[in-house]
N, C-alpha and C positions, 0 to 999 in steps of 0.2 A: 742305724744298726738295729732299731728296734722293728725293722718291717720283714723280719726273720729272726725271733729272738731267741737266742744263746748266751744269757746273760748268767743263769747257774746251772748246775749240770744235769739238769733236767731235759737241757739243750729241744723246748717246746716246736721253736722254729716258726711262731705263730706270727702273721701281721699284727703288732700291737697297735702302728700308726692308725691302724684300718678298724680298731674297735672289738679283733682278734684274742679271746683270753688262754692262756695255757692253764699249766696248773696253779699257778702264784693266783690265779685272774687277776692279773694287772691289766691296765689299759698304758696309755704312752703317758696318762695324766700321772703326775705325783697324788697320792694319796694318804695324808697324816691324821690321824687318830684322837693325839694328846702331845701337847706341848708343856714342860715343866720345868723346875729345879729340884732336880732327885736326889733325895738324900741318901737314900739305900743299898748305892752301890757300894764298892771296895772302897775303903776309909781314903785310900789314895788314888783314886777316883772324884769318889764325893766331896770330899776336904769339908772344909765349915761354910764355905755358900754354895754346893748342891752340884751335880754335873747337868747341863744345860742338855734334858732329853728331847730328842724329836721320834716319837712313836710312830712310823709308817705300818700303816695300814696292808693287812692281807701274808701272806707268807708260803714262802715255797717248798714248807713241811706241814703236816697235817698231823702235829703230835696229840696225842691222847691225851693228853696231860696238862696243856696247854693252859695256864695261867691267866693268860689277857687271846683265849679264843676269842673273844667277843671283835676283839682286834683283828687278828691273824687270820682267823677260820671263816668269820661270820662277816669280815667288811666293812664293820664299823668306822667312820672316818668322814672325810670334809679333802674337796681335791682343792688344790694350792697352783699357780703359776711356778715357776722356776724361779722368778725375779722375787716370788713372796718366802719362799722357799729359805733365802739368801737373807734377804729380811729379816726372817726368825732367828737366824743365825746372828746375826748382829743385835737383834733385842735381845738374846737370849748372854749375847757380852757385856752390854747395859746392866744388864743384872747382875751381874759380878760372877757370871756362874766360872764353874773353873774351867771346861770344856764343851764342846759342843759332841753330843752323843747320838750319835744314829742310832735306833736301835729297829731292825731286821731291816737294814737297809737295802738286802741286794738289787731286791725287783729296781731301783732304782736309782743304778749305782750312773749310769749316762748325766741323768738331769745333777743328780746329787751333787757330781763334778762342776757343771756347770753353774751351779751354785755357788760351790765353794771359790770358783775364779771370781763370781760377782762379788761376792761379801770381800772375798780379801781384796778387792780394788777398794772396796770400799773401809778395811780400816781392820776386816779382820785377825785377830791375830793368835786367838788361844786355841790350842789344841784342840785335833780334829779326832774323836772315838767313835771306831766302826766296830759297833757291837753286833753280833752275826752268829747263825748257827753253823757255821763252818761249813753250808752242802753249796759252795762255790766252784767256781771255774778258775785255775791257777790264770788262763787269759785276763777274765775277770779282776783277781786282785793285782794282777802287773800294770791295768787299768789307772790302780788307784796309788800307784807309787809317787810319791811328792806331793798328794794330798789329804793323806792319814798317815797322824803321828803316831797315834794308837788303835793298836789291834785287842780285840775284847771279845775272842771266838769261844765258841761252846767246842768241847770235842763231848759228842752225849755217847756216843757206842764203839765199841771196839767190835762187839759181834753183829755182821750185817742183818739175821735174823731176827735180832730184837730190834731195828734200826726200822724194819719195814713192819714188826710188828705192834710199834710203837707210834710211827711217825711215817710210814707207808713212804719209805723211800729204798732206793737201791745204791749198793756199791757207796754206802754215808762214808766209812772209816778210812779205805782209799781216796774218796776224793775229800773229806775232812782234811786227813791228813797232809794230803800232797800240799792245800790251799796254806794249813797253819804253816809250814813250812816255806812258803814263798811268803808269806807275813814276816817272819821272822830275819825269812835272808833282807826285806825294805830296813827293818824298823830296831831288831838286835833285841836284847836283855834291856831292861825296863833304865829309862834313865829318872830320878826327882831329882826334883829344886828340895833346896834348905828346909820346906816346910813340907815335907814326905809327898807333895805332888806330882804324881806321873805326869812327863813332859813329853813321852817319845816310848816308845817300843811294845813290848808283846803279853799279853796276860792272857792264860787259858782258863778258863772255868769247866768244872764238870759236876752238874745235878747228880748225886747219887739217888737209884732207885730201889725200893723197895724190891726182895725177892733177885736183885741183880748186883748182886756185891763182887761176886767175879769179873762181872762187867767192869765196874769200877777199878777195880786194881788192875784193871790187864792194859786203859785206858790209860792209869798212871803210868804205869810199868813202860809203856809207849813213851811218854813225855819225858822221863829218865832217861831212857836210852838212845833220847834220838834227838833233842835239846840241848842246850847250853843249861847246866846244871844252876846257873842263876835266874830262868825264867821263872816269872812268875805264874801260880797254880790257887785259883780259889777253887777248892770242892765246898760245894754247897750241900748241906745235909735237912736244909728245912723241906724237905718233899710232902704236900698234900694234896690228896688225892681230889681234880674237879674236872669238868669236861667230861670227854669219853670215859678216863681214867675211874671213875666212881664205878663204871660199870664190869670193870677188871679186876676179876680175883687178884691178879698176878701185881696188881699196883693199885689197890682201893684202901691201901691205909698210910701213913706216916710210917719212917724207919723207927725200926725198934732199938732201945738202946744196944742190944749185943752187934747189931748192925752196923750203930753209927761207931760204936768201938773197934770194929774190924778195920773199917776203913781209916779211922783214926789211927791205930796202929800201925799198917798199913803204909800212908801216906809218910809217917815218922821214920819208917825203915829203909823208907826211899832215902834219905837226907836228900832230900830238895832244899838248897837252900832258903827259899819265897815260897815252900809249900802253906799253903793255908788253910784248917777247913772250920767254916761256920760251927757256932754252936746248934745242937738239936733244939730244933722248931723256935731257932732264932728267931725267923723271919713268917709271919701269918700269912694268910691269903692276904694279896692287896687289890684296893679297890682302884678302879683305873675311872677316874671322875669324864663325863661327855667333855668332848672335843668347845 
């Protein structure tokens, strides 16, 4: 499938077999960055021994903004076999982590699979998290049904215009949306075990940005009216500015507190049950250690 690729909706249609790059520039090789035990995520995510992250290298948006660019934009990263791939997966159970975490996994959602068949022959067995910016192919995640428990999608834009002026992409919020929603119809409203860890179902996250607080609630306002009023919703508010973004009037600083209050407000008036949002500049720039 990959000698025509239409894997997210960028639908490139590139020979990858053949050494053919689209916009991701992926090759057919897997490509990982940083392998860990992350503390950082959603408490019911991370729990007290870390979620078991696999950082793939390269990405099929080109956000401004971009945190671990050096990853995503720039290539950063070490290619893996498929059978090493499964590996990880299974040292990364050794370790007590609570899940195994893809994060911008789609370029390499084929092998990923295949991975996931090796390890669980081999003994895997804790929760599979496909952490994702949500610019998917609904194809694509029907793909992945019976082997992700959890969904860990971004929705970043409600309006397409900041979507492409941000992350130089088209049509993000229709095909975002259409994708969270066939997530949702797999995997349902979040299930934990006894000790608040997610075992199964759907968590949306959204970065608020600076100067786009309309953005924001119009994002939320979505997830209200079109969800199951128990999903789960982290807004994240620690936004700061690196990458392209430094050089953006329109997003070259941190939200301000009447900002992060709006949305705080905001968010509360939805009553979402599971809404959540970070405290401001909870969370620093982090550094992403070599592969």
């Amino acid at each position: 499938m990959l000698d025509e690729c239409c894997l997210c909706a960028h639908r490139c249609k590139v020979d990858r077999l053949n050494g053919k790059i689209g916009r991701c520039k992926c090759t057919d090789k897997v490509k990982i960055a940083l392998v860990s035990l992350h503390m950082f995520e959603e408490p019911c995510i991370s729990g007290e021994n870390g979620s078991g992250t696999i950082f793939f290298s390269n990405c099929n948006l080109n956000c401004k903004f971009c945190q671990n660019y050096k990853i995503s934009q720039l290539g950063k990263g070490k290619e893996i076999t498929v059978k090493e791939l499964a590996d990880i997966f299974i040292e990364q159970q050794e370790k007590k982590a609570e899940n195994i975490n893809l994060v911008t996994p789609t370029m390499y959602v084929y092998q990923i699979i295949e991975a996931i068949k090796i390890a669980r022959e081999n003994g895997l067995h804790i929760p599979i998290v496909y952490n994702t910016n949500s610019y998917e192919t609904v194809e694509t995640i029907k793909l992945l049904n019976g082997y992700v428990d959890i969904y860990l999608p971004d929705l970043k834009y409600y309006n397409d215009d900041i979507a492409y002026k941000y992350s130089k992409i088209n049509n993000y919020f229709e095909t975002a949306t259409s994708a969270i929603q066939e997530m949702y119809n797999q995997v349902g409203t979040p299930i934990l075990d006894e000790f608040g860890m997610m075992k199964k179902g759907l968590m949306i996250r959204h970065l608020v940005l600076p100067n786009n607080i309309d953005n924001s609630k119009k994002v939320l306002k979505w997830i209200k009216d079109n969800l199951d009023n128990n999903v789960y919703v982290s807004v994240m508010a620690q936004y700061f500015p690196t990458y392209l973004a430094k050089e953006d009037e329109t997003i070259n600083r941190k939200l301000t507190k009447d900002e992060y209050e709006q949305i705080e407000s905001y968010l509360y008036s939805l009553d979402l049950d599971n809404g959540y949002i970070q405290e401001l500049g909870e969370h620093e720039e982090e550094y992403v250690p070599d592969f």
